[in-house]
FIDOLUM-280828 format. One record per atom (N, C-alpha, C): residue number from 1; residue in three letters; x, y, z negated. Coordinates in pm, 1 decimal, padded with zeros to 6 digits, m for minus. Layout:
BEGIN
[r NUM, 'ALA', [X, Y, Z]] ...
//
This chain:
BEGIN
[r 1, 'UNK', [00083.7, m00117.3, 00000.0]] [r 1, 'UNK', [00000.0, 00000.0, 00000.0]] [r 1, 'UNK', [00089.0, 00124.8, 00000.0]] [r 2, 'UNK', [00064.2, 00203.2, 00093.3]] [r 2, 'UNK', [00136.8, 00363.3, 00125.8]] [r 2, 'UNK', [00134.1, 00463.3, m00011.7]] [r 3, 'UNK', [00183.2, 00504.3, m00061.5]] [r 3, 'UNK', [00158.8, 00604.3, m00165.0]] [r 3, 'UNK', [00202.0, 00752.8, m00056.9]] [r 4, 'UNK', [00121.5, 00829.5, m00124.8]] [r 4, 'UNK', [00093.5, 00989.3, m00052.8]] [r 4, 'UNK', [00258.3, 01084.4, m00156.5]] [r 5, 'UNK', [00266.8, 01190.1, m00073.7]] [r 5, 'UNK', [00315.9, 01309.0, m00163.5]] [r 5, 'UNK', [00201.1, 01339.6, m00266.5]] [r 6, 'UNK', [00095.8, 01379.4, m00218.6]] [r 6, 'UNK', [00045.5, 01427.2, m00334.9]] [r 6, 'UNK', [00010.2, 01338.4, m00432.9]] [r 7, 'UNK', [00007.8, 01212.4, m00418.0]] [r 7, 'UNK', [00010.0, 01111.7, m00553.3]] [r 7, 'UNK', [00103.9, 01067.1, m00614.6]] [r 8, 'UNK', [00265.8, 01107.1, m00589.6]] [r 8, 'UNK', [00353.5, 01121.3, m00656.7]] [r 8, 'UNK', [00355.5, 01251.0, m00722.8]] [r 9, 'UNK', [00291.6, 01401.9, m00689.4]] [r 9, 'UNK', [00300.0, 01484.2, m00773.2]] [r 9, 'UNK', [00175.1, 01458.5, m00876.8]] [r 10, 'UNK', [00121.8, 01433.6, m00829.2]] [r 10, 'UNK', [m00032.7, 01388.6, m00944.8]] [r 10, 'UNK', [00034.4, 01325.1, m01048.1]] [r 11, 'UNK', [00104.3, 01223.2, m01013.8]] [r 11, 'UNK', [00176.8, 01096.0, m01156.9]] [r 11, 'UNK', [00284.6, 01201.1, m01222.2]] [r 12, 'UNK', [00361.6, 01302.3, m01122.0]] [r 12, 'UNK', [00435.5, 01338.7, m01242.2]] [r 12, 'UNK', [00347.9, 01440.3, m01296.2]] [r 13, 'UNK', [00264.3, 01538.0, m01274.7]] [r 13, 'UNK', [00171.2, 01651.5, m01301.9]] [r 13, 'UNK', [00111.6, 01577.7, m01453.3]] [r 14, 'UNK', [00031.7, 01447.4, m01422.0]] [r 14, 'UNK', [00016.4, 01399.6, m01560.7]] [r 14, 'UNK', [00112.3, 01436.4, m01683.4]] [r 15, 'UNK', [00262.4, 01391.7, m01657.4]] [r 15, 'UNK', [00322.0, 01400.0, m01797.1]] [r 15, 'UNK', [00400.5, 01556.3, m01804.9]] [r 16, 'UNK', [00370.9, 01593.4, m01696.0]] [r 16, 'UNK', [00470.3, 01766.9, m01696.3]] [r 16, 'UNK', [00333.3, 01860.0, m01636.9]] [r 17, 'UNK', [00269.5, 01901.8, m01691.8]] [r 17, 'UNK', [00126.5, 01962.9, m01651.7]] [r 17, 'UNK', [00161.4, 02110.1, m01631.3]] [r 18, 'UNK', [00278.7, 02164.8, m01642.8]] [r 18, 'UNK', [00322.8, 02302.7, m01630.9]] [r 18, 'UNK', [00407.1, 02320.1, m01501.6]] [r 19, 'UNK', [00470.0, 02215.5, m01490.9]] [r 19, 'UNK', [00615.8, 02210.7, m01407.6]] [r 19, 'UNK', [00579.9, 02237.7, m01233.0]] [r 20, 'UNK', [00657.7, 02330.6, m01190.3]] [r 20, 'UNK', [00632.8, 02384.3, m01037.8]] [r 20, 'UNK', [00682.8, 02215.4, m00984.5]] [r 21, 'UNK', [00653.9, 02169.0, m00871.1]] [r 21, 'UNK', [00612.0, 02057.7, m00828.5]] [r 21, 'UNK', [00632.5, 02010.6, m00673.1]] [r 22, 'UNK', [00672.1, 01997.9, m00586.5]] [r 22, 'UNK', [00663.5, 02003.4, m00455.0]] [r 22, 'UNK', [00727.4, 01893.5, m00415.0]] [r 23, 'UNK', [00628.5, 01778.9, m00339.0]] [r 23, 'UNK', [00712.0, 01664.7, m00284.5]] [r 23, 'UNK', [00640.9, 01643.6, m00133.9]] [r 24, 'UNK', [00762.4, 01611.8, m00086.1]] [r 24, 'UNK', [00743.2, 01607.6, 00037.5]] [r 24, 'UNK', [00820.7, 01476.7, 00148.4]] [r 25, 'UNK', [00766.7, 01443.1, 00256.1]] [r 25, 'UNK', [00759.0, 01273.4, 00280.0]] [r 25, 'UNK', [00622.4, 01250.3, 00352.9]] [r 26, 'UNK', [00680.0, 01194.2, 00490.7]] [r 26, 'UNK', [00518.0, 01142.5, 00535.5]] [r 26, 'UNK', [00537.4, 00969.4, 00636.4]] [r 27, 'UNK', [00662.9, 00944.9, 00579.2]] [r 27, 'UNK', [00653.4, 00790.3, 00597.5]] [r 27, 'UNK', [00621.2, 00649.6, 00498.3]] [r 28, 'UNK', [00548.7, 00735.1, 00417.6]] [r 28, 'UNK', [00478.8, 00651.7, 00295.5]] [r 28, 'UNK', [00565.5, 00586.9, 00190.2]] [r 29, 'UNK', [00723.1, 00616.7, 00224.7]] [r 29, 'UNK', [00801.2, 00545.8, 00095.5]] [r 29, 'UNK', [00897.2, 00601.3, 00091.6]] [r 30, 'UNK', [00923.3, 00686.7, 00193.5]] [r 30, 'UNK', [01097.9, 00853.3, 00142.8]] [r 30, 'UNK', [01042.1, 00959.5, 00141.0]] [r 31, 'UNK', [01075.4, 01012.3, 00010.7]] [r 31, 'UNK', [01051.1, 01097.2, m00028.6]] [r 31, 'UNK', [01157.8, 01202.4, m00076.0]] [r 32, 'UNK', [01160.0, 01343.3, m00081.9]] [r 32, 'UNK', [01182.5, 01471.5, m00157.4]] [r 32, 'UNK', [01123.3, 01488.6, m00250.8]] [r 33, 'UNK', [01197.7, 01577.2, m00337.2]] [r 33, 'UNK', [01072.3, 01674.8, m00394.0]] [r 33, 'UNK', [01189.7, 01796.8, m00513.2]] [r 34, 'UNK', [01146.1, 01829.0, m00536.4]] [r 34, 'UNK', [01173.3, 01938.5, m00643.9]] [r 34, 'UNK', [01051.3, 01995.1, m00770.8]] [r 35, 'UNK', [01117.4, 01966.9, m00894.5]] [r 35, 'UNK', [01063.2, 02000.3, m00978.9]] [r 35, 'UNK', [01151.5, 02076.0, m01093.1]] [r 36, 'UNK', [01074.1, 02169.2, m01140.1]] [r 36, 'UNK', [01097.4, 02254.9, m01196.9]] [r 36, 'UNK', [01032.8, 02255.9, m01324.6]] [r 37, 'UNK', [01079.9, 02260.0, m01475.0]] [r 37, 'UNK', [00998.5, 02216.6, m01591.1]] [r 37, 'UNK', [01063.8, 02285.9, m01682.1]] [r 38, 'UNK', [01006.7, 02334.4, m01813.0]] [r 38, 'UNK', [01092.8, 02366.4, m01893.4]] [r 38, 'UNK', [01152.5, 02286.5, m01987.3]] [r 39, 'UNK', [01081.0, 02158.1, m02022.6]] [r 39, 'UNK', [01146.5, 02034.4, m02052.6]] [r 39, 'UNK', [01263.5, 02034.6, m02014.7]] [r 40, 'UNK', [01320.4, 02056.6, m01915.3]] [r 40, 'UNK', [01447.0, 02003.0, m01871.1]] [r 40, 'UNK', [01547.1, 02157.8, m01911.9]] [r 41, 'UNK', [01536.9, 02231.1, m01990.1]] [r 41, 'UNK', [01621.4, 02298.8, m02067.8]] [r 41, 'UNK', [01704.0, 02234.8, m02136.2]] [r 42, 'UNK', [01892.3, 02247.0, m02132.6]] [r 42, 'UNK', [01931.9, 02219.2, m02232.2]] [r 42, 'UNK', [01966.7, 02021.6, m02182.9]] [r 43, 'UNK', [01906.2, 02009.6, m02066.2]] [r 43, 'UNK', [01933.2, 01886.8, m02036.1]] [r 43, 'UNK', [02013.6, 01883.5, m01916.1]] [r 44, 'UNK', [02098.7, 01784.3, m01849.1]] [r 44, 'UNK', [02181.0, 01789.2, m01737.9]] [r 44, 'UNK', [02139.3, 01718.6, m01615.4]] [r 45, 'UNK', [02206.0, 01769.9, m01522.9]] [r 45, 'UNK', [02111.2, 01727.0, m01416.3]] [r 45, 'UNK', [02062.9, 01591.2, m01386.2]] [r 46, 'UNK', [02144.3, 01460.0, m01481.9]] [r 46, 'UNK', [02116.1, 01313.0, m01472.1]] [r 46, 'UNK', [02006.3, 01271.8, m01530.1]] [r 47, 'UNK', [02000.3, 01354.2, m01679.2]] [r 47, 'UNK', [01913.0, 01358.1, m01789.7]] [r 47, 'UNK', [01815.8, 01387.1, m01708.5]] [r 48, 'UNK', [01779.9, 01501.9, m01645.9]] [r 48, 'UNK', [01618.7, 01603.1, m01580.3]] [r 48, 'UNK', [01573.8, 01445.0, m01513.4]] [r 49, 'UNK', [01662.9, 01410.7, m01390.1]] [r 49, 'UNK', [01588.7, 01319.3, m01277.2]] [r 49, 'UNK', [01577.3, 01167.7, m01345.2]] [r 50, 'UNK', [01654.2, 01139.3, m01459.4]] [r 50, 'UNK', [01619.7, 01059.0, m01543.5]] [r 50, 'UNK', [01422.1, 01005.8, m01578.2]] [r 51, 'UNK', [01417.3, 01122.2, m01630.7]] [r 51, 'UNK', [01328.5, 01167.2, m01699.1]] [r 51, 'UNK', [01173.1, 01201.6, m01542.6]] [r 52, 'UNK', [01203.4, 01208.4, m01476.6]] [r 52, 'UNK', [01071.4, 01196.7, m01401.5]] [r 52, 'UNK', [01139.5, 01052.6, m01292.3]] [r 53, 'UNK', [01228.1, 01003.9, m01286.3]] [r 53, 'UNK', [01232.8, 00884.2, m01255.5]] [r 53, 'UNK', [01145.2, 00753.6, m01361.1]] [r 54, 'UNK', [01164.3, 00762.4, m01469.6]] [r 54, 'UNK', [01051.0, 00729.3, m01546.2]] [r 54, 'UNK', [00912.9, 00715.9, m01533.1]] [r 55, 'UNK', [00875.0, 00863.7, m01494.8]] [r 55, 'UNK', [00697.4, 00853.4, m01443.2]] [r 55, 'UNK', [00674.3, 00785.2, m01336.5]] [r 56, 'UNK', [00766.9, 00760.3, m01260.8]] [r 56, 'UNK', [00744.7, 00697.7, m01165.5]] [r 56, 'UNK', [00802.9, 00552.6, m01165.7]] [r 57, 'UNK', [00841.4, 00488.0, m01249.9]] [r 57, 'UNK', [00916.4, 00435.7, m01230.4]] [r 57, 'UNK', [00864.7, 00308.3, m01199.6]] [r 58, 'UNK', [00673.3, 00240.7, m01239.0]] [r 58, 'UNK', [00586.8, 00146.5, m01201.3]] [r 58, 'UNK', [00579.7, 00159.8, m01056.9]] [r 59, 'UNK', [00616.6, 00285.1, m01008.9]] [r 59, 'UNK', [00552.7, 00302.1, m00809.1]] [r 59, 'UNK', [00661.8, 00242.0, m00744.3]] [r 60, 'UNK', [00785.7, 00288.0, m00794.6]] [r 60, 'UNK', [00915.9, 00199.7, m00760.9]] [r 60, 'UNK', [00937.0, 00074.2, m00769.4]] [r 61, 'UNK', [00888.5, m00010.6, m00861.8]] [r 61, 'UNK', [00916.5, m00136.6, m00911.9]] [r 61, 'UNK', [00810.5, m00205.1, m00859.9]] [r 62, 'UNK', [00717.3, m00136.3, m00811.3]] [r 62, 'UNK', [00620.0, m00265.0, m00754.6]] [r 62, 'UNK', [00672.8, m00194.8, m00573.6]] [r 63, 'UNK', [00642.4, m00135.7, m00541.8]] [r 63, 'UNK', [00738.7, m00120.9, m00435.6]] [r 63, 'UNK', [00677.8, m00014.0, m00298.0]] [r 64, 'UNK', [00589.7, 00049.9, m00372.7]] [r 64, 'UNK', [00483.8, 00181.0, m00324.3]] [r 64, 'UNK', [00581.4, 00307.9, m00280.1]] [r 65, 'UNK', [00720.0, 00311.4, m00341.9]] [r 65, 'UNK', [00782.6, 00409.2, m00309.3]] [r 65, 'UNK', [00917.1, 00330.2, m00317.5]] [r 66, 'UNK', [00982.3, 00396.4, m00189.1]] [r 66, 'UNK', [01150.1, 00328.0, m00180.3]] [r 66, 'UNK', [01276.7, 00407.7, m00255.6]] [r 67, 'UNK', [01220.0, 00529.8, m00171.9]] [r 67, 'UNK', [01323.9, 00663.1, m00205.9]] [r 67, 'UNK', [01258.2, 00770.2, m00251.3]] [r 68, 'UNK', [01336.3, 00873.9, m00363.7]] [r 68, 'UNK', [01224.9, 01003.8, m00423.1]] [r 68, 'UNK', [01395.2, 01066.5, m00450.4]] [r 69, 'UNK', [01403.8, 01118.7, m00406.6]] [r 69, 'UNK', [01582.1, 01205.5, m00349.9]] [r 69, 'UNK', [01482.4, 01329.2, m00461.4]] [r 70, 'UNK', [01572.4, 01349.6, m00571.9]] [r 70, 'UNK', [01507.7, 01477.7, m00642.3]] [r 70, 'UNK', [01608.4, 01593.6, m00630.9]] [r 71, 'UNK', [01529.5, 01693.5, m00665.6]] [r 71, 'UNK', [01613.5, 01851.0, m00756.7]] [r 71, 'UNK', [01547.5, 01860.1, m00854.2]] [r 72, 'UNK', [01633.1, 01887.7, m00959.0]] [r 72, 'UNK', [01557.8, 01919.6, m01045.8]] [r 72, 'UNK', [01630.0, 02048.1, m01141.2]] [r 73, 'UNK', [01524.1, 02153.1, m01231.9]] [r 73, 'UNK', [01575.5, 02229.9, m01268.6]] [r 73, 'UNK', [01476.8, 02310.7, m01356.8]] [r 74, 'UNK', [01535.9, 02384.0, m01482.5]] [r 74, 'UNK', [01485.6, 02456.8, m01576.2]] [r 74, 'UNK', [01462.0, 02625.3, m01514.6]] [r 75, 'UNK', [01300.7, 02648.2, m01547.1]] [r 75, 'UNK', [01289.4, 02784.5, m01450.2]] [r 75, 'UNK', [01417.1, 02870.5, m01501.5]] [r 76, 'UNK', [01442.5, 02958.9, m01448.7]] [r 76, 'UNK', [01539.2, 03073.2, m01424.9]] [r 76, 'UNK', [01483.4, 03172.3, m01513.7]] 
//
């Protein structure tokens, strides 16, 4: 089953309901994206993609998503 961009931002939107958000991908399993959170203050850049590799990390393991290539970063 294909998973969408916007249902990878939906899964992370659940646990980061503030965080600017943008993923992008329209071959149903490589993906971009960039997120922006204030959670990720004070954390390094392994720690941030750590940490929303997690929310996702059931879409990966069953096998709905291949690749999710992140940025990630504490607003400015």
């Amino acid at each position: 089953m294909a998973i969408s961009a916007r249902d990878i931002e939906a899964l992370i939107r659940e646990k980061m309901p503030n965080a600017t958000i943008q993923i992008e991908g329209d071959d149903g399993v490589h993906f971009q994206g960039l997120v922006i959170d204030e959670s990720f203050r004070g954390m390094n850049r392994i720690q941030q993609q750590r940490s929303v590799m997690a929310i996702i990390k059931p879409k990966v393991d069953s096998g709905e998503i291949h690749a999710l290539g992140l940025t990630t970063r504490a607003p400015e």
